[in-house]
C-alpha positions as CSV (number, residue, x, y, z in Angstrom):
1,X,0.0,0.0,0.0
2,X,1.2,3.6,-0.8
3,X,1.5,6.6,1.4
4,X,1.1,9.9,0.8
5,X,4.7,11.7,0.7
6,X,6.2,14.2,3.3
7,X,5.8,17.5,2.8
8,X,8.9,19.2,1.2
9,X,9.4,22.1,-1.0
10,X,10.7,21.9,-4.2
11,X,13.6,23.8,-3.6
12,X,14.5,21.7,-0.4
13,X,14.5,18.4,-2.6
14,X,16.9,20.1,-5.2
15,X,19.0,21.1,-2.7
16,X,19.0,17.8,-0.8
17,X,19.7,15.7,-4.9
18,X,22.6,18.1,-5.1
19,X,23.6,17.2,-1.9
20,X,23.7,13.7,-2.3
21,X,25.4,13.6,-5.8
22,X,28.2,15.5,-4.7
23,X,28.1,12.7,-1.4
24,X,28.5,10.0,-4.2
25,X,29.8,11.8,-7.2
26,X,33.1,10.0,-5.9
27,X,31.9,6.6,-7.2
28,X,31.9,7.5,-10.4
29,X,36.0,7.5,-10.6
30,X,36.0,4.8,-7.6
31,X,34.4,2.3,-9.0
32,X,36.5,2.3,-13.0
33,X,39.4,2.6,-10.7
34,X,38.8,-0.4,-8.4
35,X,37.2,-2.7,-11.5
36,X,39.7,-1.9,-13.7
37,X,42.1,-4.0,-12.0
38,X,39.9,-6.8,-12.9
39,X,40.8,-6.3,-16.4
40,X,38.0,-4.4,-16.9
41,X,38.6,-1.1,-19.3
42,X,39.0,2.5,-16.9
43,X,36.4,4.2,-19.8
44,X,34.2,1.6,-20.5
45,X,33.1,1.0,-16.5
46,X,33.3,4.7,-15.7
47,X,30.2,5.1,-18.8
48,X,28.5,2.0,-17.2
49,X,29.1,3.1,-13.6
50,X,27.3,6.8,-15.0
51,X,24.2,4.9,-17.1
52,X,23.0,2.7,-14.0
53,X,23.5,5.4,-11.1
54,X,21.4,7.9,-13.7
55,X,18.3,5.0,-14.4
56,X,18.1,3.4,-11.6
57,X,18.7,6.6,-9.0
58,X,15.7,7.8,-11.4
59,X,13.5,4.8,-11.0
60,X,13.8,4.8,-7.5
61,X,12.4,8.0,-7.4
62,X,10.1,7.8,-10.0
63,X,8.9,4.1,-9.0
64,X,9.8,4.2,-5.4
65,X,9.7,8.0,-4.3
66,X,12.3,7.3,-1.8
67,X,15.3,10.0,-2.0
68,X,17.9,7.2,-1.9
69,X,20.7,7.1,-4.9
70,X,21.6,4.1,-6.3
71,X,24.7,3.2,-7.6
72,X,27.6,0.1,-7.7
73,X,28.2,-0.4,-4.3
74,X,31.0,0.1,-2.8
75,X,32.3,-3.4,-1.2
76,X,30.3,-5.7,-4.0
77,X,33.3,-3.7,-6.1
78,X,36.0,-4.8,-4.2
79,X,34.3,-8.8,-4.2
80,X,34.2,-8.5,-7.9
81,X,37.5,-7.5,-8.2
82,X,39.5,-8.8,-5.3
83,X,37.7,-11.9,-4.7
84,X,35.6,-13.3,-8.0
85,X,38.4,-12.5,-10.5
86,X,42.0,-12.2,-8.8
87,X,41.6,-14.7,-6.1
88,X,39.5,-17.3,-7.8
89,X,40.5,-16.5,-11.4
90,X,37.4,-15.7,-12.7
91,X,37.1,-14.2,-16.2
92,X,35.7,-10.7,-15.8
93,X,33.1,-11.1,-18.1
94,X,32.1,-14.2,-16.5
95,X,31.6,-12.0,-13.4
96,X,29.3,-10.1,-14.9
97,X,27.4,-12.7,-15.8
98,X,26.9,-14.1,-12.1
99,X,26.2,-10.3,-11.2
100,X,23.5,-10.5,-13.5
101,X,22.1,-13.7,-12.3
102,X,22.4,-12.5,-8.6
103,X,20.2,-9.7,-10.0
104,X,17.6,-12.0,-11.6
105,X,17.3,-13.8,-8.0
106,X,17.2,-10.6,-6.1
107,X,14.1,-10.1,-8.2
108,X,12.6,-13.3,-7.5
109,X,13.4,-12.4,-3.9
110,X,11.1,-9.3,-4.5
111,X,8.3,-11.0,-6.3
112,X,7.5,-13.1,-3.3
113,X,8.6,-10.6,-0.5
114,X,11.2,-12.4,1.0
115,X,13.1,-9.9,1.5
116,X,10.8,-7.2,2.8
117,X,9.5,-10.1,5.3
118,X,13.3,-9.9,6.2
119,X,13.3,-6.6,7.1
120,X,9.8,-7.1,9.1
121,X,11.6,-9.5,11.3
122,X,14.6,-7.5,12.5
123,X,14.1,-7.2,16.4
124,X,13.6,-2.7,16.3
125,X,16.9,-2.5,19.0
126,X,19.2,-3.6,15.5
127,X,17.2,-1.1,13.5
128,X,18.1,1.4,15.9
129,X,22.0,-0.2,16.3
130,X,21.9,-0.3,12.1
131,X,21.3,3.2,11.8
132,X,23.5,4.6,14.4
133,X,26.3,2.1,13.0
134,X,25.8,3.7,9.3
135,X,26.2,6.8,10.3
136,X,29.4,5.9,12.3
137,X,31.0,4.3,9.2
138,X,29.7,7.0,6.8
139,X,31.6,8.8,9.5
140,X,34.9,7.1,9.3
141,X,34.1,7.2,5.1
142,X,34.5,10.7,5.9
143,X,37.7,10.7,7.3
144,X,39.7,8.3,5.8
145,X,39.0,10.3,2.6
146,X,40.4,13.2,3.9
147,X,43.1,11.2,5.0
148,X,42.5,12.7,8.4
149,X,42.4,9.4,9.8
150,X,45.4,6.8,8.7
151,X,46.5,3.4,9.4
152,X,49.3,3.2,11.8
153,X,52.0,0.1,12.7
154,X,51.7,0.8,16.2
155,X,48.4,1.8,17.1
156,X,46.3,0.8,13.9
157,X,44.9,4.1,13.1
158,X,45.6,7.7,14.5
159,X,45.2,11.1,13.7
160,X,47.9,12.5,10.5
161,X,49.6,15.7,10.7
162,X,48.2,18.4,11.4
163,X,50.7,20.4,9.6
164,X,50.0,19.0,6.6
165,X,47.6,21.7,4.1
166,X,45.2,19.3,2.9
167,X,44.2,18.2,6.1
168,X,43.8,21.7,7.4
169,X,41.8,22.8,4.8
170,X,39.9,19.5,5.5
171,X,39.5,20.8,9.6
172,X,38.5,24.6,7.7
173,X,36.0,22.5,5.6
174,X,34.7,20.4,8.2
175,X,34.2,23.5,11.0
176,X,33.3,26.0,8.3
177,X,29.8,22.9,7.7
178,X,29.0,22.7,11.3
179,X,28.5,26.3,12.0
180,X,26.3,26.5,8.6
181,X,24.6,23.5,9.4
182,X,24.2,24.5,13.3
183,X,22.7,27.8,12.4
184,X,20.1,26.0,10.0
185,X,22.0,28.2,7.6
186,X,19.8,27.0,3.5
187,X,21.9,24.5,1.5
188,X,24.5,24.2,4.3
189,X,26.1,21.2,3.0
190,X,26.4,22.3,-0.4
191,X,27.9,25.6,0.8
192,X,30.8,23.3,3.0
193,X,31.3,21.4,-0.1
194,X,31.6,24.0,-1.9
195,X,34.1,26.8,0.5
196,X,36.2,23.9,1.1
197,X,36.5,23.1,-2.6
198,X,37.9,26.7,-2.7
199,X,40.2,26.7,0.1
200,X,41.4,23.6,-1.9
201,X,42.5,25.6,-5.0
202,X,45.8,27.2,-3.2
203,X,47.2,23.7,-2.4
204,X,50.0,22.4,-4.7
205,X,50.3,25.8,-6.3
206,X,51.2,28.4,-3.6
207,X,51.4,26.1,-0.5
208,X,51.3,22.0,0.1
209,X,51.2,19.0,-1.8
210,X,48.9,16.7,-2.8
211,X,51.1,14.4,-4.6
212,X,50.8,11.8,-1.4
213,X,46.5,12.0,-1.4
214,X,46.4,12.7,-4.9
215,X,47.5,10.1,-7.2
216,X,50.9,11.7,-7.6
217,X,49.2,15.3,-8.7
218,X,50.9,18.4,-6.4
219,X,47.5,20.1,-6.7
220,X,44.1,18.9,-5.3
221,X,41.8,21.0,-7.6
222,X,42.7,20.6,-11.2
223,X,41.1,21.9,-14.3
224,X,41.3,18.6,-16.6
225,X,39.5,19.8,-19.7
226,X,35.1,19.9,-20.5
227,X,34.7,16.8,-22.7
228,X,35.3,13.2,-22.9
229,X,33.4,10.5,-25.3
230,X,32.0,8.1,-23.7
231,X,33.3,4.4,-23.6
232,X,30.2,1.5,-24.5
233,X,32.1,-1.0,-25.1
234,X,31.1,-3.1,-21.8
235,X,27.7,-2.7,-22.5
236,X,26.2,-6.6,-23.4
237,X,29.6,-8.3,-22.8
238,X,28.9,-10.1,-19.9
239,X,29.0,-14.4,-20.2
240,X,25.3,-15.5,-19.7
241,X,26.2,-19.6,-19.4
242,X,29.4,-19.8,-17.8
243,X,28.2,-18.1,-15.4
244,X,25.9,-20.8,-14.4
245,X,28.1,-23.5,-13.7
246,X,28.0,-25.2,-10.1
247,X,31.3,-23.6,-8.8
248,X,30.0,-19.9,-10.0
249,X,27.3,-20.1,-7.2
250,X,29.1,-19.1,-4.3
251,X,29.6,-16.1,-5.8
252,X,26.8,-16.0,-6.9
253,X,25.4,-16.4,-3.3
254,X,27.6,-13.6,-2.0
255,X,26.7,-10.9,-4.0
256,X,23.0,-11.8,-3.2
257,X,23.8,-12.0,0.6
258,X,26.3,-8.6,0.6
259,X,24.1,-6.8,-1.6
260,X,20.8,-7.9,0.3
261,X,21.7,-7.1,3.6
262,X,23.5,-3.9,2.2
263,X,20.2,-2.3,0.4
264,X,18.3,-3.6,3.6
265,X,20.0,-1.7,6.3
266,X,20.6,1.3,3.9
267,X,16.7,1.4,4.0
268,X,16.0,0.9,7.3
269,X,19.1,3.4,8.3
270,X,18.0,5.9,6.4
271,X,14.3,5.8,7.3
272,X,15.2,6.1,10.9
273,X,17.3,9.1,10.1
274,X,14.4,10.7,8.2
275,X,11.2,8.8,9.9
276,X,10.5,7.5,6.4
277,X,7.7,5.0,7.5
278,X,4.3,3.9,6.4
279,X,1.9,2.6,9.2
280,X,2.9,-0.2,9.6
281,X,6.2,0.9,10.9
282,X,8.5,-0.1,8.1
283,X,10.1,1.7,5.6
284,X,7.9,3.5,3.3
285,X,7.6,1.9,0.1
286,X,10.0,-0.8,1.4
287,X,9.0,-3.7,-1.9
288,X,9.5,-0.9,-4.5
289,X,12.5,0.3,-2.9
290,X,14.1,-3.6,-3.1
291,X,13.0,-4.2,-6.3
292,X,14.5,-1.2,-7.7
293,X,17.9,-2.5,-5.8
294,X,16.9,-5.4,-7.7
295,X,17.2,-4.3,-11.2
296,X,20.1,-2.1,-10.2
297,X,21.9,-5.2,-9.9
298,X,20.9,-7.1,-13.0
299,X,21.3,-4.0,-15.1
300,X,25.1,-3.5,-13.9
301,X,25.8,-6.9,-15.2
302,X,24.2,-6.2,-18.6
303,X,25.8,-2.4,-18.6
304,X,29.7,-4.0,-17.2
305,X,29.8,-2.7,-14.0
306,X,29.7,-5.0,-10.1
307,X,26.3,-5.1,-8.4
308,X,24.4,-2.3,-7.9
309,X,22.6,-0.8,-4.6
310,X,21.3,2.4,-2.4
311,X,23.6,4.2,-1.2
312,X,24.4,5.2,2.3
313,X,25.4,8.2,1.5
314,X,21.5,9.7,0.7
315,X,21.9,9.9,4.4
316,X,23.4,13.5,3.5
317,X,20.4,14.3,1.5
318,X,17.9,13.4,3.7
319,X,19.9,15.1,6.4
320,X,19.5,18.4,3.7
321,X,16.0,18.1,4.1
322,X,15.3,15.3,0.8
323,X,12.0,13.4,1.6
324,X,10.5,12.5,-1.7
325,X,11.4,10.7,-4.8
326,X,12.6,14.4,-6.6
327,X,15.8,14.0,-4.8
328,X,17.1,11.0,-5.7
329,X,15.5,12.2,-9.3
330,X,17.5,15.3,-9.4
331,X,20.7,13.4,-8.0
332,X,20.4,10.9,-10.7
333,X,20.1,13.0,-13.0
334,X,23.0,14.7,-12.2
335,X,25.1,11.5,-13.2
336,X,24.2,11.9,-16.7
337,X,26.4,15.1,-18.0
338,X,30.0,13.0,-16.7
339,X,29.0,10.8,-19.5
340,X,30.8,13.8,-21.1
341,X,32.2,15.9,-18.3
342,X,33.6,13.5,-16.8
343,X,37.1,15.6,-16.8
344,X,35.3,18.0,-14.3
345,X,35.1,15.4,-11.7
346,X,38.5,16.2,-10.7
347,X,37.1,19.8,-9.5
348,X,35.5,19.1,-6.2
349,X,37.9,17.0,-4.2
350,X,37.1,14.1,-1.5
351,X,38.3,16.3,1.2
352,X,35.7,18.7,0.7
353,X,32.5,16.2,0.5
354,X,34.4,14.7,3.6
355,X,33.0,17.2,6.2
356,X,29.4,16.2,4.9
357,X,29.8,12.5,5.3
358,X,31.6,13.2,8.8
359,X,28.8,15.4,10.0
360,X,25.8,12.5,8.4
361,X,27.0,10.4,11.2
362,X,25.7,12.5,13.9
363,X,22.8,13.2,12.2
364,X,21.6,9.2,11.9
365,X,22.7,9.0,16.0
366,X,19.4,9.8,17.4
367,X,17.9,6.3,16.5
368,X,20.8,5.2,19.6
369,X,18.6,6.9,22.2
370,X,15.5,4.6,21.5
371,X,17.6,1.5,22.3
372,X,17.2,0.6,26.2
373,X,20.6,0.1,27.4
374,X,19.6,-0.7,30.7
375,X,18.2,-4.3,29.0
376,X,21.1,-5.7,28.3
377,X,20.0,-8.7,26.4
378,X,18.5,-5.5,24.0
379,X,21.8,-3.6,24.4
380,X,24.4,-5.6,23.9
381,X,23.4,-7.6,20.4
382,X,22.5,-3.9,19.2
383,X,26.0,-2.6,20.6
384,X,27.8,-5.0,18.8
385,X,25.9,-4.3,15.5
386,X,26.3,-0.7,16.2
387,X,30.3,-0.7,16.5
388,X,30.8,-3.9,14.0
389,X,29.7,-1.9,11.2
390,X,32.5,1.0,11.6
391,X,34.9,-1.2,13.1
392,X,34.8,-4.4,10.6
393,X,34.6,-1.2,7.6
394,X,31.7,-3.8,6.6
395,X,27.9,-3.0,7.3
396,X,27.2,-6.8,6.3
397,X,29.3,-7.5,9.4
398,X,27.8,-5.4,11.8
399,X,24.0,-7.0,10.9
400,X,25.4,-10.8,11.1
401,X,26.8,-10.6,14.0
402,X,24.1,-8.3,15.7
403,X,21.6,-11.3,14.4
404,X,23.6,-14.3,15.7
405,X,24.3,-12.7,19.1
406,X,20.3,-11.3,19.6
407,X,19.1,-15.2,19.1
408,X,21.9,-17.1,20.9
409,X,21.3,-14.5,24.1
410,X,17.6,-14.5,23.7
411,X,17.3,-18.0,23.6
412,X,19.8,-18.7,26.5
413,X,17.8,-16.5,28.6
414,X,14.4,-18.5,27.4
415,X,13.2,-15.4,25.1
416,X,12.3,-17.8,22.0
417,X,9.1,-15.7,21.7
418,X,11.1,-12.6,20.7
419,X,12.8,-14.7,17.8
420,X,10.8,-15.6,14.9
421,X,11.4,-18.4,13.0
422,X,12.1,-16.0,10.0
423,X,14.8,-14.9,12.3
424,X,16.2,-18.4,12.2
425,X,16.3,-18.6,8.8
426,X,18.4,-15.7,8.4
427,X,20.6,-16.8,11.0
428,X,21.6,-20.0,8.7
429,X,22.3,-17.9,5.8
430,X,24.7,-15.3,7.9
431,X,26.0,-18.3,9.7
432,X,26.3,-19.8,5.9
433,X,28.0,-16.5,4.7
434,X,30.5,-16.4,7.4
435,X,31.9,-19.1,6.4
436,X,31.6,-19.2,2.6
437,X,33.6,-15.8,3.0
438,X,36.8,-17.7,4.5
């Protein structure tokens, strides 16, 4: 059943779609840069990674009116890549092909609501812990792209140099959005994003360098050039039958699991955030919405990108005010000019949508103060799902284990009413997934 949408302005929705393209603008050189070590060519994913974060951004406005953005996921990249082709020598194209299938299946999924009755049976202490976690790892996103926060020998991560440029015009960027954002200041993000992109422009040309953050470039803001051709060549290369063979399903299995539990706590994360729920008390729109994640992920097989899903990051428009479809409408079709442009990617830098995403996470807190942390057999599966997420750089992670530890404490303590058998089910397939991943 429908609901009616939120009230918004028009001018708040096209604020918020701005907002979250420039959140996940990054993708679009992220992803060609991750699959292209597949094999895969730089050009031809970068067009394929532009055409399914324009359709299906659009359609999940259009068909779901949710202001989510859709686009290959971040993670479900790195699988492809890391996982299907370099560590089990799988021919990229043959990759694409099991994306496609894991696609096909996600739809079934849909068709029968399995995976919206997934969703119904998450115990509403892990909603809470999902969102809060989210917003933590869009958090640490956030920093590690301004390089603020980097691995150390000694103590695993810590805090870089504060004498370094880039990261000061990161801590400019970052204060500069807080006090727009605290004083409700219109289009505060976009403003940060776009001062910070500015304080940028000095660095590698009268102070700094960004050779170490930058791919061996002295400046952070470059002018590249206006136009590129784009690169189809991917499009309808993907192996339909070898991908079917017996030893193919495993991955096929694990895109479907990542990818499932990925669009599912993106949904319920951000619908906490925004208090995007019908009356039922579950994400508005929730079987649109999942099968819209659905065809995102067949459609990146048959375009030649990894699988497709909502992003995280339309936390930062929905913290900009986006409620409706129109944002993720506008965001999408912001996508579509790098088809040409892309060149002019290289003008907003990830240091200066970094203060956004670090400033999302304490936006989707809030959710945390709904858990009661005085029951701990409440608290403490939710805790762990909360830091897991962040900590493990992996929200899949965070929601297995926040499953497996809410039905093994439950049911010690004689709770079995408080998990369903659905919850059971899932239990298998995380226990399953745990150990396929090894």
């Amino acid at each position: 059943m429908q609901t009616s949408l939120p009230t918004s302005s028009t001018r708040t929705e096209i604020l918020a779609g701005i907002s979250s393209f420039l959140a996940t603008m990054y993708i679009i050189v992220v992803n060609p840069s991750i699959l292209s070590q597949a094999g895969l060519p730089f050009s031809g994913v970068l067009t394929a990674t532009v055409l399914l974060s324009f359709g299906c951004s659009v359609l999940m406005g259009l068909y779901a009116r949710n202001p989510l953005v859709v686009a290959p996921g971040m993670g479900l990249n790195a699988f492809f890549t890391f996982t299907a082709v370099k560590g089990m020598g799988i021919r990229p194209e043959v990759a694409l092909g099991a994306v496609f299938w894991a696609g096909i299946l996600f739809l079934i999924l849909s068709v029968f609501n399995v995976r919206s009755a997934i969703v119904k049976i998450i115990p509403k202490p892990l909603r809470y812990a999902i969102s809060a976690g989210i917003g933590l790892f869009i958090t640490l996103i956030g920093f590690e792209n301004a390089r603020f926060i980097v691995g150390n020998p000694a103590t695993l991560v810590s805090i870089a140099s504060l004498k370094d440029p880039v990261i000061l015009t990161f801590i400019f960027g970052l204060l500069i959005t807080c006090i727009l954002v605290t004083r409700n200041f219109p289009g505060a993000i976009i403003i940060g994003i776009l001062l910070t992109t500015l304080a940028a422009v000095p660095i590698g040309r009268w102070w700094g360098d960004a050779s170490a953050v930058n791919f061996g470039a002295k400046t952070l803001v470059s002018f590249q050039g206006i136009l590129a051709a784009p690169d189809f060549s991917l499009i309808g290369k993907l192996d339909f039958v070898n991908s079917l063979q017996w030893a193919l399903w495993p991955v096929i299995f694990a895109f479907v699991f990542t990818d499932l539990f990925d669009s599912l706590s993106t949904f319920v994360g951000v619908a906490e955030a925004a208090n995007l729920y019908d009356e039922d008390g579950n994400p508005r729109n929730l079987n649109r919405s999942l099968t819209v994640d659905a065809v995102a992920t067949a459609v990146a097989g048959l375009l030649g990108t990894s699988p497709g899903t909502s992003y995280v990051e339309s936390a930062v428009g929905v913290a900009q005010g986006g409620r409706t479809g129109l944002t993720a409408i506008v965001a999408g079709a912001l996508f579509l000019p790098f088809l040409f442009l892309s060149p002019l990617l290289s003008v907003v830098p990830a240091i200066a949508t970094a203060p956004a995403l670090v400033l999302v996470g304490a936006f989707m807190m809030k959710p945390v103060t709904r858990i009661n942390w005085d029951q701990l057999d409440d608290a403490l599966p939710a805790f762990l799902a909360l830091v897991l997420i962040p900590f493990s750089y992996s929200i899949t992670q965070g929601i297995i284990w926040g499953f497996l530890t809410w039905t093994v404490v439950k049911l010690a303590l004689g709770k079995s009413h408080e998990v369903p058998i659905g919850l059971l089910i899932v239990d298998a397939f995380c226990i399953l997934a745990l150990f396929s991943g090894h």
